[in-house]
Structures are given as C-alpha cells and as structure tokens.
N, C-alpha and C positions, 0 to 999 in steps of 0.2 A: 847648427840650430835650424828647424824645420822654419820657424817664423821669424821672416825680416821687415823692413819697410817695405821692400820692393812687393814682396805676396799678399801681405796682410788681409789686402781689402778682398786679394780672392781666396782667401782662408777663409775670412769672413761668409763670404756668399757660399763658400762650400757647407760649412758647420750651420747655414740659417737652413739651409736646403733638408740637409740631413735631422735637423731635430723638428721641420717641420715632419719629414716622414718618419722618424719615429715617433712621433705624438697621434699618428694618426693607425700604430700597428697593424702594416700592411701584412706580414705573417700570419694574421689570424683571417685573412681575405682573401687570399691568394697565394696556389700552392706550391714548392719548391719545380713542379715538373711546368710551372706555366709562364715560359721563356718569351721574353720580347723586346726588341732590338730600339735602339734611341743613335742617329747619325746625328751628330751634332759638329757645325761649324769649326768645331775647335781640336779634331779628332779628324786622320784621313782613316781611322778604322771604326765598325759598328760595335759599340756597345752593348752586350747581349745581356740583359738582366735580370735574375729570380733574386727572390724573396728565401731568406733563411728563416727557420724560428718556429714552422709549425710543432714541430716535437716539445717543445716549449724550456728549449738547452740554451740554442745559442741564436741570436736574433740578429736579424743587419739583412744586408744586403751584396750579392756579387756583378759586378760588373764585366764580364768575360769578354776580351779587347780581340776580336776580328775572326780569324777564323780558327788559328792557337786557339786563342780560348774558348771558340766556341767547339771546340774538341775534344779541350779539357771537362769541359762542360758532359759532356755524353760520356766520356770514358772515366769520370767520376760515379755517375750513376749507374754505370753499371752492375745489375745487382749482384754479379759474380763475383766483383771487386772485393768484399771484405773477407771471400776465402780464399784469399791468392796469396798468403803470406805476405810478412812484415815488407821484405824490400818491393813487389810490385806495389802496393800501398802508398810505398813514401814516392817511388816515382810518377803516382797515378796525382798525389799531392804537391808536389813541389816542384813537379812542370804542368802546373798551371803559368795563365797568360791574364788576370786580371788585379782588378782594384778591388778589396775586402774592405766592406765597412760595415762593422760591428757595434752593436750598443750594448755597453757591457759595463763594470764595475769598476770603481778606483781602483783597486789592488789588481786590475791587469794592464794597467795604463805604465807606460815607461815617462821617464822627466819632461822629454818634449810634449807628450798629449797632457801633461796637467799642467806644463806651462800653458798651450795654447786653449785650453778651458779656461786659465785663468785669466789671461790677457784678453782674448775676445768675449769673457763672461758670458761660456754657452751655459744655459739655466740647465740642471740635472736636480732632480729628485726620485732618489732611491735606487733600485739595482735596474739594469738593460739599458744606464741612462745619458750614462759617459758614449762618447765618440771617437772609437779608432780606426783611422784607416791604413790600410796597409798594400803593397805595391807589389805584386810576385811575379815575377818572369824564370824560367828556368832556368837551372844552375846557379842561381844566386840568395840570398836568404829573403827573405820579404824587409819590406824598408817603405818608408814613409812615400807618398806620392810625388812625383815631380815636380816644379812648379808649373810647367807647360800642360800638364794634364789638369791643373785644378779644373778652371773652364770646362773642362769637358766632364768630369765629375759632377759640378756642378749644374751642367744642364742635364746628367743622367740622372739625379736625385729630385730634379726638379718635373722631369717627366714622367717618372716613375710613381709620383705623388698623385698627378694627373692620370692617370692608368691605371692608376687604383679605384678613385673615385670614379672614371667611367668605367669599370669592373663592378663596381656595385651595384650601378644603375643595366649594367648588361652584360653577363658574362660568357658574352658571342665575343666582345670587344676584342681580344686578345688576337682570336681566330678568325675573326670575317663571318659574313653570312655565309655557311652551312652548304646553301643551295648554288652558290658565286663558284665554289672550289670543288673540285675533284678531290684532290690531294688537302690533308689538313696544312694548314701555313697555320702564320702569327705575323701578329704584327710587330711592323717596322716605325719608325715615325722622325720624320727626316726634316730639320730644317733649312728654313732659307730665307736669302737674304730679301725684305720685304722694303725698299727704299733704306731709312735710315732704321728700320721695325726688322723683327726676327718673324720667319710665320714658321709651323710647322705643319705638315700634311701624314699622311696616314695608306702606306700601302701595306700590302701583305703577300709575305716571299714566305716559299719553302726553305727551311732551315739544313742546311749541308751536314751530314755526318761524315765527317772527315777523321784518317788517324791523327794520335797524338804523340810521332814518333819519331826517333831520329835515322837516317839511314849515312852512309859513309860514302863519302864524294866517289864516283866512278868514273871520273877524270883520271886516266891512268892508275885504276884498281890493278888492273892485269902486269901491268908492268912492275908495277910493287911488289906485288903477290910472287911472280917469277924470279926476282930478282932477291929479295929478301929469303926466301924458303925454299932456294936453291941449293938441292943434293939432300932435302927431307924426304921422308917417305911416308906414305900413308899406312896407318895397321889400325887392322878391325878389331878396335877397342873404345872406350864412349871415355868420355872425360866430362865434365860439370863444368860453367861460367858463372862465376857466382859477381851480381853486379847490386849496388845500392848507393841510396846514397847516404855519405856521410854524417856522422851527429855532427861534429862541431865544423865551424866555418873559417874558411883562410881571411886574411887581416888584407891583402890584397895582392894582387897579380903581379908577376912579372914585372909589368911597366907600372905596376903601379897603383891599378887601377882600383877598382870597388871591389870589396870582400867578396868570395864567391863559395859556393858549397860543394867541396869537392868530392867522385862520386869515387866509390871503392870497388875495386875490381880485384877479381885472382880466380887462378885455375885451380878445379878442386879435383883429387885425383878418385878416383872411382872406388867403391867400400868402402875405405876408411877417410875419406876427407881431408888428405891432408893438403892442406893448401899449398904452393908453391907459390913463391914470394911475388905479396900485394903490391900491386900500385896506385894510386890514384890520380882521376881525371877530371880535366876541368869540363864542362858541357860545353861552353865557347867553340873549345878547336876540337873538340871531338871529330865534326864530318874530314876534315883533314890529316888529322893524326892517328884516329884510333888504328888505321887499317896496320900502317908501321908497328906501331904498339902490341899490336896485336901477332902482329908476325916475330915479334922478339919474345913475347910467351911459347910460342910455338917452337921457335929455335930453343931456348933451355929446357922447355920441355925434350927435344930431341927427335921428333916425326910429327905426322899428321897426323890428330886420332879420328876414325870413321866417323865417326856418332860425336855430335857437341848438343850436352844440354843446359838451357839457360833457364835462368829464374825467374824473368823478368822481359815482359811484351819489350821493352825499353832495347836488352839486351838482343831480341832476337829480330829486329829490325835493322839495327844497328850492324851485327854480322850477316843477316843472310846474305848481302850480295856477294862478302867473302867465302863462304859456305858455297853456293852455286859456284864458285869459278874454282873452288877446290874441288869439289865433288865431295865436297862432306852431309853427311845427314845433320841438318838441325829441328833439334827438339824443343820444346817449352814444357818445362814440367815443375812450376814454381812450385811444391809439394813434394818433391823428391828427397827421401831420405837423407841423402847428402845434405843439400840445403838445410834441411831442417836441424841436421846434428851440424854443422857448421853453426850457422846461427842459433844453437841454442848456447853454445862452447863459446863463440867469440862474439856475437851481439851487442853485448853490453857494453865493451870496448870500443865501438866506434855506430 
C-alpha cells in the first residue's frame, strides 16, 4: 500500500501542492515546449518541468529527473517520432526518467489513488480532477513514486505554481532578459538552506541535448567478440534486428526484485521475415550481457552477415560498437518491409 503513517503527512503536502496547481490550469498558460528546471534540497538531480494539456487530451504535469530525463524530454518531441513505427515509439516512451502527474477521471485511477483521495480528502469536482502520479525509469513499468522522492515532488509542484504566476505577469521569466544571453537558456530555480528558512534563487543555464540511449560496456568487447564468434565468417548478405518492448510485465527478477518490462529481441531473416528463435531482455543488464547474447544469435545463425538492419535508435546504439569491431554495416531503417510484415503478423502477441 502506497499510504502509511510513516508518508502520510508528505502525501499530504504533495496532493495540497498538486491541486493547488491544478486549480490554477497552468496548460492553458504555458506551452508544452517551455521547459524549466526546479533543484530542490530533497533531490541530488534537477527537476525539468513542462506543462501537459494544451491539446486539451490530457492535463498534468512531467517532471523529467536530471539529464535521463531531460533527454527523454527532446527525444519525445521529436517531431519525426510518430513516423518511426510502433517499436521506436514504445522505446522513445518507456525509457523515460521522470514523475507523471496527471489530472484525470475516477475510472483511471487504480485502488491505491482512490484510497489516497479518500484518506487525505483531496476535493475533486468533475473530469481532469482526480490526481495520479506515476514514477518511470527504464525497463520497468511505471509505479507509484517513492517515498524519498515525495519532498522533492512536492517542492516541484510547488514551484512550478510560482512560475506560472510570474509567467503571467512576464513571459521573459522562463528565459531571461533577451539582451543578458547570446544563446536562448531557461530558467533554473535552486534552493537553499536560509538559517532554519528555505530561500530560492533564480539562474539561467543552457539546456544539454543529450542521447537517450543505451550502448554496451567496452570493457573487454574485443575479447568477447573474438572468442565467442571464433571460426564464423562474414557473407555479403543483410539480415534485420528486430527489438521492442514488451506488452506484458515480469512479476519480478531473478533475486527477486520489482517487476520489470522485458524488451523482445530476434533476428529476422531477409524477404520473408522469418524470425529465428526470440529472446527476451531485461534493460538492467543489457550493457553487460547483451554483447554475449548477441554473439549466441550469431553463432545459430551460422556466420556473420555484412549488412545488420535495426528498427529501433535504441537497437542501433546498443550494437554499433559491436558492428565497428566486426566490420559490419549498420543500418536504421525502422520502416523496412520486414519489420513492418513482422509486426503486422506477430504484434499483437507480445
């Protein structure tokens, strides 16, 4: 259960914060593209936060946590992203790095959010009005926030309420005076400890466009590579990667741990797609394992093929270093026939 005695009171401060800003519909003031950073006490990462809801769909707020997210952030909006096919999609989605908080309807709320509506009697009338938060880190499914994070939630909804309102009165705030920067920034707004008082101050950094991608440990690549795919041979022929991730979710790990989403991989053979037998992967040990893995496709496959094309930015990050130490060509071609007769055949299955 999300609510105990031990959080309560900072459930509390989080749900007063959050329906103070929704009461105030910062979506209809401020646009999804105008991004601004909240470092708070409680948080060794920066808080990057927009505003959902101008479409007038879905309303709340993202809190994108350091520079993960704030990479998920840009590689979300990208506006090439909705023609990349289904699997770059889901990875472009579900390796995010932040806090979702949502104002939305009883019928999408699970048992814990209408218990904690009810215990803490947060006031709701009508639709956008209920409060869900939710927690995504890669590889895993989204889940309720942790309770070390509340604090910090709570002083991003709390600032964010304040940056609205001096958004209204000036909508320089975000960015700085004009004539101060060469380069456009945004603002940051960082506290600190003021005696027993909290202050907050107000600078303005340039925003990092960083990827959002995984590559495989190069800590003894070479040695794996050689040893594993020894007495294979290369032939000048293309072969497909086909990577997503999975609908449904593992119950938990190995040791044990918290349920995770595991991501579906297989080789697809060139014109007719036949897949050679799936495996799937956890994101956790990807940078360590995949490279193995990878080279046990290879071996049932039986050579090296010249040409490897993937679906998926995710995919093709992930192998290029093994790709450069093979000497194979890798492509990105999420739109490639194969794929697409793959996923229209097996899709619905997983």
């Amino acid at each position: 259960m999300a609510l105990t005695n031990n959080n309560r009171e900072d459930w509390r401060d989080v749900f007063e914060q959050a329906v103070a800003l929704r009461d105030i519909e910062p979506w209809y003031t401020m646009e999804e593209s105008e991004i601004f950073g909240i470092k708070s006490l409680y948080h060794d990462e920066i808080g990057w936060c927009y505003f959902i809801g101008g479409s007038g769909q879905v309303f709340g707020i993202i809190i994108a946590i350091g520079d993960a997210g704030l990479a998920s952030y840009y590689q979300l909006r990208d506006p090439m992203g909705k023609e990349l096919g289904l699997a770059e999609g889901l990875f472009r989605f579900w390796n995010q790095t932040i806090i979702h908080l949502e104002f939305t309807n009883p019928n999408e709320l699970d048992k814990r959010d209408k218990l904690m509506h009810k215990v803490l009697e947060i006031p709701t009338a009508g639709n956008a009005q209920h409060c869900k938060f939710r927690y995504f880190q890669p590889g895993y499914p989204e889940k309720l926030p942790t309770d070390d994070q509340l604090p910090f939630i709570a002083d991003c909804l709390e600032q964010a309420r304040y940056i609205v309102t001096e958004y209204e009165k000036d909508e320089d705030f975000i960015y700085g005076p004009e004539e101060e920067f060469d380069e456009p920034k945004s603002l940051l707004r960082t506290s600190k400890e003021a005696g027993e008082d909290v202050s907050w101050e107000n600078t303005y950094v340039e925003l990092s466009h960083l990827e959002n991608n995984l590559e495989v440990d190069r800590e003894g690549l070479a040695t794996t590579l050689e040893t594993e795919l020894f007495g294979l041979e290369m032939q000048h022929t293309k072969y497909y990667y086909f990577m997503r991730y999975h609908r449904g979710t593992v119950t938990k790990d190995r040791k044990g741990g918290p349920p995770f989403r595991p991501i579906f991989a297989t080789l697809l053979a060139p014109i007719t797609a036949y897949a050679h037998p799936p495996e799937l992967l956890h994101y956790k040990s990807l940078r360590k394992t995949f490279a193995r893995r990878f080279c046990r496709k290879l071996k049932e496959l039986g050579f090296i093929p010249k040409t490897l094309i993937v679906n998926t930015t995710f995919a093709a990050s992930l192998i290029a270093p093994i790709a450069e130490h093979l000497g194979m060509e890798l492509q990105w071609n999420p739109l490639a026939n194969e794929f697409m007769e793959f996923e229209k055949g097996t899709g619905d299955r997983f």
